[in-house]
NUSESE-193627 format. One line per 8 residues: number of its first residue (from 1); their letters; for each residue x, y negated, z negated of N, C-alpha, C. Coordinates in steps of 0.1 Angstrom, whole numbers. Atoms other than C-alpha are relative to their C-alpha. Layout:
# residues N
NUM = A = X Y Z X Y Z X Y Z ~ ...
***
This chain:
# residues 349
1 = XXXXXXXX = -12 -7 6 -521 -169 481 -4 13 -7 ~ 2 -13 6 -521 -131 473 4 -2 -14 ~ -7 2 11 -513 -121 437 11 10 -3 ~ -16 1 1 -483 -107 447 11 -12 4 ~ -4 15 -3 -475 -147 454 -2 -5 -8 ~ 2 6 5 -482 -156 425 7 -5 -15 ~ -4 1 9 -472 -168 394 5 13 -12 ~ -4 -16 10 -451 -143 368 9 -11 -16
9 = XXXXXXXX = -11 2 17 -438 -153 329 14 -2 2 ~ -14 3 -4 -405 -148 349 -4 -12 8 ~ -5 15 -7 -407 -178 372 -3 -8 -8 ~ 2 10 9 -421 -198 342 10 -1 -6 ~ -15 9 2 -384 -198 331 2 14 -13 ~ -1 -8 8 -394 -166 306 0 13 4 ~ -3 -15 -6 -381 -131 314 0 4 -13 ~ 0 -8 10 -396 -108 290 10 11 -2
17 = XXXXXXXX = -6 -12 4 -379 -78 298 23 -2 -1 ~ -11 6 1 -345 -97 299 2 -6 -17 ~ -2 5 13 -353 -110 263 -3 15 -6 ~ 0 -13 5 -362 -69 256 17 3 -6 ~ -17 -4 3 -324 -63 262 3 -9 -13 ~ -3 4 13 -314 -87 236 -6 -1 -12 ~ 4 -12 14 -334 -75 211 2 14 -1 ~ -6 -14 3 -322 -39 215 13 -5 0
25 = XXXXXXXX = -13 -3 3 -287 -54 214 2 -5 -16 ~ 2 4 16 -299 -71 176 -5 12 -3 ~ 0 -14 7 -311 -39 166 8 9 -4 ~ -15 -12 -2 -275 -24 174 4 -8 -11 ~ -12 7 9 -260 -56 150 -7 9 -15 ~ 13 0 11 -291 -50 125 6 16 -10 ~ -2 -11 6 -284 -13 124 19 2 -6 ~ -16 1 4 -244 -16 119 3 -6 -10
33 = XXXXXXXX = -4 9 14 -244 -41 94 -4 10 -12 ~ 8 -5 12 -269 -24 69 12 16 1 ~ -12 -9 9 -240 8 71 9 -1 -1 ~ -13 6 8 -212 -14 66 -6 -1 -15 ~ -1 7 11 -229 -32 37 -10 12 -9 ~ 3 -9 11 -246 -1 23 -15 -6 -3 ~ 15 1 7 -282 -18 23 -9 2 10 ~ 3 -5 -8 -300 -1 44 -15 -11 6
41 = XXXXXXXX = 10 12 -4 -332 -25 67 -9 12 2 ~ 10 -14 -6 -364 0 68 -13 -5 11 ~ 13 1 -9 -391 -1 97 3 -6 12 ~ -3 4 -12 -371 -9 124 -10 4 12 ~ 10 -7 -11 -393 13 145 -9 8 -12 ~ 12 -4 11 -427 22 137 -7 -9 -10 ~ 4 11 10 -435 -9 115 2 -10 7 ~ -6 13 -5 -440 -47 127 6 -5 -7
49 = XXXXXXXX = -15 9 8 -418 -60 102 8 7 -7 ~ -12 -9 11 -386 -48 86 -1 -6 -16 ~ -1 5 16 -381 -48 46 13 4 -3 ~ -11 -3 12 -354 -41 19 -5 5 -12 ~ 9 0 17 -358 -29 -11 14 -5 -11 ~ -10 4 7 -335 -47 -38 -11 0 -18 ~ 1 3 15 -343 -48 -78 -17 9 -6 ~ 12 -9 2 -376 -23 -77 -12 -6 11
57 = XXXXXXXX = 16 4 -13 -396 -48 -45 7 7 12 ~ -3 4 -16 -396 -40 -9 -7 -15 1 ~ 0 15 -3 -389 -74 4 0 -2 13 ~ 0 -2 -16 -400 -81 42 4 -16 -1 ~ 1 13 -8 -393 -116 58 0 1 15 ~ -1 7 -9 -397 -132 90 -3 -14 7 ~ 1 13 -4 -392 -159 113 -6 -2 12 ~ 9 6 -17 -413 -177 143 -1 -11 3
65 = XXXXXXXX = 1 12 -8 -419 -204 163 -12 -3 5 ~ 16 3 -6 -449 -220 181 4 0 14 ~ -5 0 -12 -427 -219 211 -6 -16 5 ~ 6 11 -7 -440 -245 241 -8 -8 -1 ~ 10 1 7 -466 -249 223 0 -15 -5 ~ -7 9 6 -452 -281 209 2 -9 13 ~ -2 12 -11 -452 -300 243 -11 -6 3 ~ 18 1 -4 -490 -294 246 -6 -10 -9
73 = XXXXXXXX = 5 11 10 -496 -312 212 4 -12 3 ~ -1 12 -2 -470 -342 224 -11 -7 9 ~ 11 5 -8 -490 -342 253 -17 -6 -4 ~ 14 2 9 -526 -342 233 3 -13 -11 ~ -4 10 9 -512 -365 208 -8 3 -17 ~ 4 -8 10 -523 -342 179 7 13 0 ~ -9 -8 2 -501 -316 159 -5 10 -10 ~ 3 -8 10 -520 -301 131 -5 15 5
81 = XXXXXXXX = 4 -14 -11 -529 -269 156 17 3 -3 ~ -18 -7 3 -487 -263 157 1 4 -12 ~ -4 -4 18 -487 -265 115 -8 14 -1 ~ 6 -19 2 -512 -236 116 8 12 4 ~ -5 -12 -6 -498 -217 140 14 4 -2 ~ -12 0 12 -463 -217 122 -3 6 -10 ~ 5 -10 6 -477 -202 98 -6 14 4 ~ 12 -15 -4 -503 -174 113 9 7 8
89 = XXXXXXXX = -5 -8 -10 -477 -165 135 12 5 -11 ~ -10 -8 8 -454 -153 105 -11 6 -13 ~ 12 -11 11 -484 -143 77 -4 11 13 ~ 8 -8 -5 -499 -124 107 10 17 2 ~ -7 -15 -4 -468 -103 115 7 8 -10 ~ 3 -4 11 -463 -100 82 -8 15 -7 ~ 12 -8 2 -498 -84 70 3 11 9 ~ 4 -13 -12 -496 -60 102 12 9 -9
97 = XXXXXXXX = -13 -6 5 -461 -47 86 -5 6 -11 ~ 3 -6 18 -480 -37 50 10 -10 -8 ~ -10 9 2 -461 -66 38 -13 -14 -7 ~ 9 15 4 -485 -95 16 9 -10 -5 ~ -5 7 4 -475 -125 26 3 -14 -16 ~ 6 4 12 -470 -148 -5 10 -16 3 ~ -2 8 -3 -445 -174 6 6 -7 15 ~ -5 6 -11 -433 -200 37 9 -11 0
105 = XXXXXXXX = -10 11 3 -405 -225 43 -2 -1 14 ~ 7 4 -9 -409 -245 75 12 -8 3 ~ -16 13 -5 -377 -264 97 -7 -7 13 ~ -1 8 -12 -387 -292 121 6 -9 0 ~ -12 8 -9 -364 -305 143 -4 -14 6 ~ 6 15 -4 -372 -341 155 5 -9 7 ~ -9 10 -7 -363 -362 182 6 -18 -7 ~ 2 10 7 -367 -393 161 -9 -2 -14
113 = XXXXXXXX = 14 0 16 -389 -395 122 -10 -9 8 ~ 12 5 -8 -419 -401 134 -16 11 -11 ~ 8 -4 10 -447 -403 107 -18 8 5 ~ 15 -7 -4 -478 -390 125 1 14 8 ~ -4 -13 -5 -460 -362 142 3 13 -18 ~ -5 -6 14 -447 -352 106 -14 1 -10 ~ 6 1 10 -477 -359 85 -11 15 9 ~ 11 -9 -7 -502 -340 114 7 17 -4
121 = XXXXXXXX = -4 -11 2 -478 -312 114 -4 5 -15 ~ -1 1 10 -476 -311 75 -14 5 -5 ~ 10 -4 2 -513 -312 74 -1 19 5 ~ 6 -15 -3 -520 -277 96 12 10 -9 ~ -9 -9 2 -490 -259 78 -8 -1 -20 ~ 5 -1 11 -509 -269 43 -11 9 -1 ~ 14 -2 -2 -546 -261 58 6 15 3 ~ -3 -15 -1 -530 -226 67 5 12 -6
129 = XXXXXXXX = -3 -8 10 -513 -217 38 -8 3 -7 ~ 16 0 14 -544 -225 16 -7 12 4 ~ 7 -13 -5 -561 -200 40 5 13 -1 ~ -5 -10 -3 -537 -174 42 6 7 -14 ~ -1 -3 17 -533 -178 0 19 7 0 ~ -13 6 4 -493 -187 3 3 -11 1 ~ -3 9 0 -471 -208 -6 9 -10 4 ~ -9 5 -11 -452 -234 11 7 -7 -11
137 = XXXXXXXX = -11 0 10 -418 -234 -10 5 -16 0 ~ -11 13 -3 -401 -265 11 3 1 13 ~ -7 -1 -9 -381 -267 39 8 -8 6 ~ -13 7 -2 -360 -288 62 -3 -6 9 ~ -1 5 -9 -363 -316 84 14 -9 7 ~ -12 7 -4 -333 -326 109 -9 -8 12 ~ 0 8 -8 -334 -354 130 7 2 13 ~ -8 -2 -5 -316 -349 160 0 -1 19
145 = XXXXXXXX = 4 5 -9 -319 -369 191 11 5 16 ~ -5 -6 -4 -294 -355 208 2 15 11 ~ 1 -17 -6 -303 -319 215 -17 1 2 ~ 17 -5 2 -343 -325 207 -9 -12 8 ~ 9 6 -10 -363 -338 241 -14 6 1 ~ 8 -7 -3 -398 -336 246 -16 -3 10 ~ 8 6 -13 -428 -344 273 -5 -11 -4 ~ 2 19 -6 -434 -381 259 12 -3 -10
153 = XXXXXXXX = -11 12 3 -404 -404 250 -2 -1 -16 ~ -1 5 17 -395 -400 210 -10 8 -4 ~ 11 -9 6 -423 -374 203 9 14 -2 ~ -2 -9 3 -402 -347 208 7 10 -13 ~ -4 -5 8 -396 -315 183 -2 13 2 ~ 0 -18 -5 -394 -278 177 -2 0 -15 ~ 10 -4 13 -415 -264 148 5 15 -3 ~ -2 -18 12 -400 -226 129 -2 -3 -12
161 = XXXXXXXX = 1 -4 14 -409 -213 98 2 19 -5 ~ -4 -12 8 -399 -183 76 -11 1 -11 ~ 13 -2 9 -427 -162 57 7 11 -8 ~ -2 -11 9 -417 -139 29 -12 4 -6 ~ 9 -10 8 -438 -107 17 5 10 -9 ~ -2 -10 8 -439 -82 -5 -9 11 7 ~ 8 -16 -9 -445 -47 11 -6 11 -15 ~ 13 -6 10 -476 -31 -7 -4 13 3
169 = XXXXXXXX = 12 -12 -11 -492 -10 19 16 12 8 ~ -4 -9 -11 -475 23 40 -6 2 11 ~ 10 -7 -11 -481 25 73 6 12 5 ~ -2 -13 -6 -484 54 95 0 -3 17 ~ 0 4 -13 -473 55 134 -12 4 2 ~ 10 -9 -3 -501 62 154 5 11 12 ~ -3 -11 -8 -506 93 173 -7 7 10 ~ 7 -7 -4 -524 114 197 -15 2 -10
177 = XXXXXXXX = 10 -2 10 -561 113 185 -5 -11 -7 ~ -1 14 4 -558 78 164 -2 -9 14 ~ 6 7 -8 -582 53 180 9 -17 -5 ~ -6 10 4 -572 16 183 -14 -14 -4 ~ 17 5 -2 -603 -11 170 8 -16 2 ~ -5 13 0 -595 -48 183 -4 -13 -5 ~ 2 13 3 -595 -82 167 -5 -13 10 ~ 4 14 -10 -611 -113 187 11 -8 -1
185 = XXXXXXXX = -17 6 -2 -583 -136 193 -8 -17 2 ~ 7 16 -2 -589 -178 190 1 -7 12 ~ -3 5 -15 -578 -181 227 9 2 0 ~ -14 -6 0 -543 -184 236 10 5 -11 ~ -15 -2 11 -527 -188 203 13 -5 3 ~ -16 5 -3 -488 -192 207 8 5 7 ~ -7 -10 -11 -478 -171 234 -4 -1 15 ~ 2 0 -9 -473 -171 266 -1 -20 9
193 = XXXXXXXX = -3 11 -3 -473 -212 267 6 -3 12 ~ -6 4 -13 -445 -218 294 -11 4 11 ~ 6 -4 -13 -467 -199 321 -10 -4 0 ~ 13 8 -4 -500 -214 312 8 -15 0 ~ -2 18 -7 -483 -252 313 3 1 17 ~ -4 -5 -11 -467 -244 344 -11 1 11 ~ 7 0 -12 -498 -235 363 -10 -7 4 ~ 12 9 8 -528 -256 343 6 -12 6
201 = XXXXXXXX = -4 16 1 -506 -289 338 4 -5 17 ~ -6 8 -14 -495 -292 377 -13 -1 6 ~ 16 1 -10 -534 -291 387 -9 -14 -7 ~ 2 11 11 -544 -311 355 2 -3 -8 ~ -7 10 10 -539 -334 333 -5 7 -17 ~ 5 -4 10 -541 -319 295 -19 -11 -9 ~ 12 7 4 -570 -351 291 -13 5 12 ~ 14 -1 -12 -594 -334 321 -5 10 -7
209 = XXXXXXXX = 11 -9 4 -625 -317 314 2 19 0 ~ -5 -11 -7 -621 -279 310 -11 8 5 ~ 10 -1 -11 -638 -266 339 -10 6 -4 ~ 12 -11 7 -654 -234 316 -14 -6 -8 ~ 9 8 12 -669 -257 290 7 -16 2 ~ -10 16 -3 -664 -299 304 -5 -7 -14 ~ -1 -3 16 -673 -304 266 12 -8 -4 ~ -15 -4 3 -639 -294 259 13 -6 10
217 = XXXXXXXX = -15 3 -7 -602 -308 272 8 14 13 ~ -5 -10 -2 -580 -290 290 16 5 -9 ~ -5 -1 15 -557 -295 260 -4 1 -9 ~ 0 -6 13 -578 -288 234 -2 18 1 ~ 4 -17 0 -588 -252 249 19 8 1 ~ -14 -7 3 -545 -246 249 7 -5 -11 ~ -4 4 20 -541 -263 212 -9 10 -9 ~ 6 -8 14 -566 -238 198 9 4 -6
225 = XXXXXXXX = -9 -11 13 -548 -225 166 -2 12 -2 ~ -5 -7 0 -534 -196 164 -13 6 -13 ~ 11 -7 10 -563 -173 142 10 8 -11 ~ 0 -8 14 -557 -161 105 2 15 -2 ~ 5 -12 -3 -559 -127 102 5 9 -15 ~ -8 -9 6 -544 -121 71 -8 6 -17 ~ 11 -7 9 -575 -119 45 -5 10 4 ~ 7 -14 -3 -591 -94 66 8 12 -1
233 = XXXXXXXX = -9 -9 -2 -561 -73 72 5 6 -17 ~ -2 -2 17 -552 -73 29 -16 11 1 ~ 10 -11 3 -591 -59 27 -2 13 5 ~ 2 -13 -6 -589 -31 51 14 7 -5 ~ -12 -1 7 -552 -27 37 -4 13 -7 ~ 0 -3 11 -564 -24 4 -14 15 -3 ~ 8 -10 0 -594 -2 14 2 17 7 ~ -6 -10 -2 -572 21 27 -1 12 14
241 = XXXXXXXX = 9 -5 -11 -589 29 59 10 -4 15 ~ -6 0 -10 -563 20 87 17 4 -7 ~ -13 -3 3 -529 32 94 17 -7 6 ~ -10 12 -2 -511 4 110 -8 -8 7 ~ 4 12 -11 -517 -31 129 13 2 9 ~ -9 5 -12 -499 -47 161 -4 -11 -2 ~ 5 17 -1 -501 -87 160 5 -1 15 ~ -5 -1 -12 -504 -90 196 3 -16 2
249 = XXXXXXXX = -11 17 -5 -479 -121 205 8 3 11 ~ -10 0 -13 -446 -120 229 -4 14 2 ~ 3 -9 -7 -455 -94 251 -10 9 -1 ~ 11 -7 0 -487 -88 244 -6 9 -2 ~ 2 -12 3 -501 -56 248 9 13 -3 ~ -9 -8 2 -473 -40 250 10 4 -17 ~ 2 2 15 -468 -49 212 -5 14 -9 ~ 12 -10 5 -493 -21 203 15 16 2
257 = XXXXXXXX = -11 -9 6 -461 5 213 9 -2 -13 ~ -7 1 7 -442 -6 187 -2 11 -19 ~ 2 -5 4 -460 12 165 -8 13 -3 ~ 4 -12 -10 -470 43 184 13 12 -6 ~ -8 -9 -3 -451 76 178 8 1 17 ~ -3 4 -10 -425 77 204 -2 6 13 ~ 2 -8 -5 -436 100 225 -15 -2 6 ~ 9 5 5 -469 82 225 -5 -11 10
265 = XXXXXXXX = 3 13 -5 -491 57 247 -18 0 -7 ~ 14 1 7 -527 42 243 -6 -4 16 ~ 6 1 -7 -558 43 269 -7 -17 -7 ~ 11 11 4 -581 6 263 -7 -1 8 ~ 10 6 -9 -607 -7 276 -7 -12 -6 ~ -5 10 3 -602 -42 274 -19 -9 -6 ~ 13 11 -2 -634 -70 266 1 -10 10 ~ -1 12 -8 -643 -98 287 13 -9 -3
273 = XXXXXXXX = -3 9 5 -616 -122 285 -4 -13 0 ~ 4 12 -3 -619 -157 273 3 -7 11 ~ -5 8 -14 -622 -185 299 13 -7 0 ~ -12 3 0 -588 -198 294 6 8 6 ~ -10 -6 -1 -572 -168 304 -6 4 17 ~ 7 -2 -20 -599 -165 341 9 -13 3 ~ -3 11 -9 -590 -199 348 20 -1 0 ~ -14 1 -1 -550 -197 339 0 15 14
281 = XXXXXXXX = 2 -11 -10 -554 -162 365 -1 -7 11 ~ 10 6 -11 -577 -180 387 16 -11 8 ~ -10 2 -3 -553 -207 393 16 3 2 ~ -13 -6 -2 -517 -191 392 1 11 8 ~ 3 -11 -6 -531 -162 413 11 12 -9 ~ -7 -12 5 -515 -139 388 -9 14 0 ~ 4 -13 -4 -516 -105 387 -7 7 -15 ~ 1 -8 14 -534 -83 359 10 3 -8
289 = XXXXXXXX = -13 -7 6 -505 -65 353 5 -7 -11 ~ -10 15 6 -487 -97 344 -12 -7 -16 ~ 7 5 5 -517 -114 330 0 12 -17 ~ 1 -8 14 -516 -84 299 13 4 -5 ~ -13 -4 9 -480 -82 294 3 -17 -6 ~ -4 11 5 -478 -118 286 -11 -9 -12 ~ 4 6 8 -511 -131 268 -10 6 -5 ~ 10 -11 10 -536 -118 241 -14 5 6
297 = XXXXXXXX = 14 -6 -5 -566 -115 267 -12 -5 -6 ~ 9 -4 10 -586 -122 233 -7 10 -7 ~ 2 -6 12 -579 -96 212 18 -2 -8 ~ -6 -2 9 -554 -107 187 8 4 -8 ~ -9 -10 10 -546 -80 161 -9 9 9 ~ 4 -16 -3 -552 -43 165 0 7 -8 ~ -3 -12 15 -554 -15 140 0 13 7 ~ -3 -15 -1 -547 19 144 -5 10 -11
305 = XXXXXXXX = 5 -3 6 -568 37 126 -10 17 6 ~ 6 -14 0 -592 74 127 -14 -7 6 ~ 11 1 -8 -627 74 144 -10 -5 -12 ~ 6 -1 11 -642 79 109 1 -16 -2 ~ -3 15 8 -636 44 100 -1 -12 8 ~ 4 14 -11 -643 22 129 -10 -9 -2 ~ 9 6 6 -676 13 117 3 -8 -7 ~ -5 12 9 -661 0 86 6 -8 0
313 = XXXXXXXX = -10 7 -6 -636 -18 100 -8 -13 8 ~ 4 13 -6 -657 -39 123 -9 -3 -8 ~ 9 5 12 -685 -42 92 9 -12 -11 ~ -6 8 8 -658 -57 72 10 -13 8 ~ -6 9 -13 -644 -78 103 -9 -10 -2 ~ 16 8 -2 -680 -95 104 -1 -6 -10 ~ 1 7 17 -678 -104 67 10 -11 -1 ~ -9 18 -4 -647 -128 76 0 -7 10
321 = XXXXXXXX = 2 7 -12 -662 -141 104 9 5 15 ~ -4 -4 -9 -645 -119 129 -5 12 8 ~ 5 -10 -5 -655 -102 158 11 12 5 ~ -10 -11 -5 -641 -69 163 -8 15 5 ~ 3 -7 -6 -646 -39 182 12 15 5 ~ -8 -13 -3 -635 -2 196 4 -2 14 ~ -7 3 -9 -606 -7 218 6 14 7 ~ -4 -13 -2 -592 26 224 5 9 -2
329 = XXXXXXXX = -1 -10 8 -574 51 216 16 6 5 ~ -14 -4 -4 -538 68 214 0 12 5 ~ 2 -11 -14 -531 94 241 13 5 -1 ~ -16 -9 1 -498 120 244 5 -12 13 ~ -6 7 -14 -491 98 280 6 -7 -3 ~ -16 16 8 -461 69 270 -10 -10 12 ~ -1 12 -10 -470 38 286 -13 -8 -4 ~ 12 1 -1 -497 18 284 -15 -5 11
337 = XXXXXXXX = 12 6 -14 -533 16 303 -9 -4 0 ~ 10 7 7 -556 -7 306 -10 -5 12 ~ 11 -3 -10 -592 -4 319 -8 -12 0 ~ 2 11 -3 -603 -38 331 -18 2 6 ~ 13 2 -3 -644 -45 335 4 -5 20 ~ 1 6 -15 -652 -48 373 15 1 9 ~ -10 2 -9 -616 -44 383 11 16 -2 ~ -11 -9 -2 -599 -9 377 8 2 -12
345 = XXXXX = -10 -1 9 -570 4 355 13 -6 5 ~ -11 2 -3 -539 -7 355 11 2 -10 ~ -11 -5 10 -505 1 338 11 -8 -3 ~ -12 8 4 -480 -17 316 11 5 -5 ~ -13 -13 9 -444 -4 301 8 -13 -6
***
């Protein structure tokens, strides 16, 4: 099978650029409202998270999910990987915003109460907060057997939470000139799910050996938890030496426009990816192209940041145990391009 035969995020049941459209038509509600009600939402563009400002704070929130993510744990029969990543995936996009997260509230949905699905969860969403130094307010669990199925009988659920920050830091788009330095990524993280079950789970079973490392599952290498990022990101913040992040999640690289001048693309030159992401390729015969508009490759976060300061950046990367490196750089060209070891460039939009 060629890998124009092969598997795409759209036949996995997920059409990105179909979910693009309805987020530019919430941007149209987003912006309309705030000049009815006179309170204006700032960082629509140019910033990963929007704020407010009411009583002397800018106030950011947002919300996420662990997505599919949550069929892989039924399947594994361990959940405390979901509680993290419910969290990391709202502190992370948070931090990138200039936004220190400080609190989280958490809704799971449940096909049935079910104490080891609830307790495991409960666990990773504590172990994450502790790490990410917020606090977990409360939240809400509905029961609801009716609407909530999931890949074993009475296991199933759907995991969101809401992170509130306080916006600290200014960012700056990047521009022509502004290099980009990249974060290591814990493997897949929370993205991109539907198209790795999809290609992985019809070959094997989440209990077989994974082929890279037989060690390891082929469920525990797509439960890794979603990585932290939000102590490193406060110290380079606070040291004043970058001018924005990208948390690379839904749609991957493409993420990194978001906070580009618009007029604006970025050259990379990507790292090895982890083995998760050959053997999800390998089998699905996907295409590059595809394979970097849908999953993090293993790089994570991003910064946008001056040349002068790259060093520092990966010196103080290394001090929280992260590996990080010079990724590329922003270029007048719109689009972005991405220079793959042993295989060429290729282009995403």
């Amino acid at each position: 099978m060629g890998e124009d035969q092969g598997w795409t995020y759209a036949k996995a049941g997920v059409d990105i650029d179909k979910v693009s459209i309805l987020q530019r038509h919430a941007f149209r509600v987003i912006e309309d409202l705030f000049k009815k009600l006179g309170v204006p939402v700032h960082g629509l563009r140019g910033r990963f998270t929007t704020f407010v400002e009411a009583n002397g704070l800018r106030i950011a929130m947002h919300v996420d999910g662990v997505g599919t993510k949550v069929l892989v744990a039924q399947l594994v029969n361990s959940y405390w990987q979901v509680g993290q990543d419910v969290v990391a995936m709202n502190v992370n996009d948070l931090i990138a915003g200039g936004a220190d997260p400080f609190a989280i509230v958490d809704y799971l949905a449940m096909e049935k109460p079910d104490e080891e699905v609830f307790k495991g969860v409960m666990e990773g969403l504590s172990r994450a907060c502790e790490e990410a130094k917020v606090i977990l307010m409360g939240g809400e669990t509905a029961i609801m057997p009716d609407i909530i199925k999931g890949a074993v009988p009475g296991k199933g659920f759907d995991l969101v939470a809401t992170g509130l920050g306080l916006v600290k830091w200014d960012t700056e788009t990047g521009s022509p000139g502004d290099v980009l330095v990249g974060f290591e990524s814990n493997g897949i993280h929370s993205n991109g799910l539907s198209l790795a079950r999809k290609v992985l789970l019809s070959k094997y079973s989440v209990h077989d050996p994974f082929p890279y490392d037989p060690e390891r599952t082929i469920g525990e290498e797509l439960l890794r938890p979603t990585r932290i990022y939000v102590n490193l990101c406060r110290e380079l913040w606070r040291r004043g030496i970058v001018k924005n992040f990208a948390h690379i999640t839904g749609g991957a690289f493409r993420k990194i426009k978001r906070v580009l001048r618009e007029d604006s693309g970025v050259l990379i030159d990507v790292p090895e990816p982890p083995a998760i992401f050959k053997l999800i390729k390998e089998e699905g015969h996907i295409a590059w192209e595809e394979m970097y508009k849908t999953f993090n490759m293993g790089v994570g976060m991003v910064a946008v940041t001056i040349s002068d300061y790259v060093e520092e950046i990966i010196s103080v990367a290394k001090k929280f145990g992260i590996n990080a490196f010079l990724l590329g750089k922003v270029v007048s060209e719109e689009g972005v391009r991405i220079r793959i070891p042993r295989v060429g460039e290729v282009r995403i939009q």
